[in-house]
C-alpha positions in Angstrom: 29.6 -7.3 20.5 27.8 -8.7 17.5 26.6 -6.9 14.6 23.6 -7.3 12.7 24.8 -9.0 9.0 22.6 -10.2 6.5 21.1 -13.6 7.8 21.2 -12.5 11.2 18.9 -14.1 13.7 17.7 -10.6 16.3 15.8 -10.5 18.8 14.8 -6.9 19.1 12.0 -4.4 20.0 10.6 -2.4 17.8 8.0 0.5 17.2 6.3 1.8 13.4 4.7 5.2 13.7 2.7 7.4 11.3 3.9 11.1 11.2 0.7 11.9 12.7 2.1 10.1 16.0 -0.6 7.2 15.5 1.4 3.8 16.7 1.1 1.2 14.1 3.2 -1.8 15.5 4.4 -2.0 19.2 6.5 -4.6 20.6 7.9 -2.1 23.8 5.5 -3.1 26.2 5.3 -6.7 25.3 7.7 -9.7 24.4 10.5 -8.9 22.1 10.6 -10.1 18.2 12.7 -12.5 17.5 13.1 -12.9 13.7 15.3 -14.2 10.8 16.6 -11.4 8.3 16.2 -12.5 4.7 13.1 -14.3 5.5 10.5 -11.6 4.7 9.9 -11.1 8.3 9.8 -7.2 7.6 10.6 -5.1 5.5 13.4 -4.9 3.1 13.7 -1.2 3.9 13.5 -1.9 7.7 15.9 -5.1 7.3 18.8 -2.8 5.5 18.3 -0.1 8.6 19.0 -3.1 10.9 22.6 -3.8 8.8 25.6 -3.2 10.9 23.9 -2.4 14.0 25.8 -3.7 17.2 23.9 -5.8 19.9 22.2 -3.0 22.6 21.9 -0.3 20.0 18.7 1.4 20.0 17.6 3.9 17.1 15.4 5.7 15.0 15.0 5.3 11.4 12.3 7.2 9.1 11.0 5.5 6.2 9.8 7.5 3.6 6.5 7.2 1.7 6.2 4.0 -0.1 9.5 2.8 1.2 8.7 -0.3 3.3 5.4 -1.3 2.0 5.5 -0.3 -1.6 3.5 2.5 -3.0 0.6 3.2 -2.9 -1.4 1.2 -6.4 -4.6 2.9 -7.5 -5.1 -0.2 -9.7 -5.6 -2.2 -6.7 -8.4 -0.2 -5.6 -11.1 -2.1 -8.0 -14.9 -2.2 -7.6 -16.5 -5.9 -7.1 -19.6 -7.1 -7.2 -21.6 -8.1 -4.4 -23.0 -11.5 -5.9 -19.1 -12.3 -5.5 -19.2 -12.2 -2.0 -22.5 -14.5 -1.8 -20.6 -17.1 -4.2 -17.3 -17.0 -1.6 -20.3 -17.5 1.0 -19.6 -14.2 2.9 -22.4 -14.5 5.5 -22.7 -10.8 6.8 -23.2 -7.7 5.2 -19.7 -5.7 5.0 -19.1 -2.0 5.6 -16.9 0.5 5.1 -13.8 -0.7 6.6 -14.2 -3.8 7.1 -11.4 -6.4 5.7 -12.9 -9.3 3.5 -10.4 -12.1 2.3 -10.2 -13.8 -1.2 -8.9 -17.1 -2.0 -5.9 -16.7 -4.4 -6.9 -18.5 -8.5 -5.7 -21.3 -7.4 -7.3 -21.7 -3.9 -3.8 -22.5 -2.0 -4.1 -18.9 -0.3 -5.9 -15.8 0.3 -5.8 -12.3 0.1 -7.4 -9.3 2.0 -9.2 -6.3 0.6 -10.6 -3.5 2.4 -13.9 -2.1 2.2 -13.3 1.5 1.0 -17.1 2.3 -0.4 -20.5 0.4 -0.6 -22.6 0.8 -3.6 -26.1 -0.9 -4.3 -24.0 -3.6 -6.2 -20.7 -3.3 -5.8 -18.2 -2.5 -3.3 -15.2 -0.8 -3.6 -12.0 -2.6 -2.4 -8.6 -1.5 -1.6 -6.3 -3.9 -2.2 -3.4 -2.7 -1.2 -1.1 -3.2 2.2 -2.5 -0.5 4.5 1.0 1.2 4.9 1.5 1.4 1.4 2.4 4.9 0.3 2.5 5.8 4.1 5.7 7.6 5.5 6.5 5.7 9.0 9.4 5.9 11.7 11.2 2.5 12.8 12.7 2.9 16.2 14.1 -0.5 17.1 16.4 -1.6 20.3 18.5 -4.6 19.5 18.5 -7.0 22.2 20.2 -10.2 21.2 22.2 -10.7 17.9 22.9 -14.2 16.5 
């Protein structure tokens, strides 16, 4: 049987869950991942469960607060102004929850912010990955190791 090394190429399913039981990623009842390790395809933290894992296994990991998605930044929680979003040329009004994206300084990419509060001027953004700070259980079945 193969085992999962560093550059491995898997094709697996796997499941993230909140500790309140709220499913987060689910690839069970669908097709299988198939994915590269080392290419940022998820997490470090996840990756290194994967390490050593023979082809077939299936297990549960837990992931501790801030562990695969970093923790939680309050400095990337920033207020912006709403003329900002008329100059990007954000057509509808956002609310709370919604998730706006930015283009990057130099306007090769974007990034996405999420609409935590609305002022009469502002909004407040969240800038973060949602997950970050979160505690979350990785249960993963190995189907094909490469």
């Amino acid at each position: 049987m193969n085992r999962v090394q560093p550059g491995s190429f898997l094709t697996l399913h796997y499941r993230l869950t909140a500790p309140d039981g709220t499913t987060v990623v689910d690839t069970f009842a669908d097709k299988p991942a198939t994915l590269s390790l080392g290419t940022g395809q998820l997490a470090a933290a996840m990756e290194a469960r994967l390490l050593g894992l023979e082809e077939g296994a299936r297990a549960v990991f837990a992931l501790e607060p801030g562990e695969a998605f970093g923790e939680h930044n309050p400095q990337m929680v920033q207020r912006v102004a709403r003329r900002l979003l008329d100059e990007l040329g954000q057509e509808e009004p956002p609310g709370v929850g919604d998730v706006i994206s930015f283009p990057t300084p130099d306007g090769q990419g974007s990034f996405a912010g999420l609409v935590r509060e609305l002022g009469d001027d502002w909004l407040l953004f969240d800038f973060n990955h949602p997950l970050a700070g979160r505690a979350l259980s990785f249960e993963v079945q190995l189907i094909g190791v490469l």
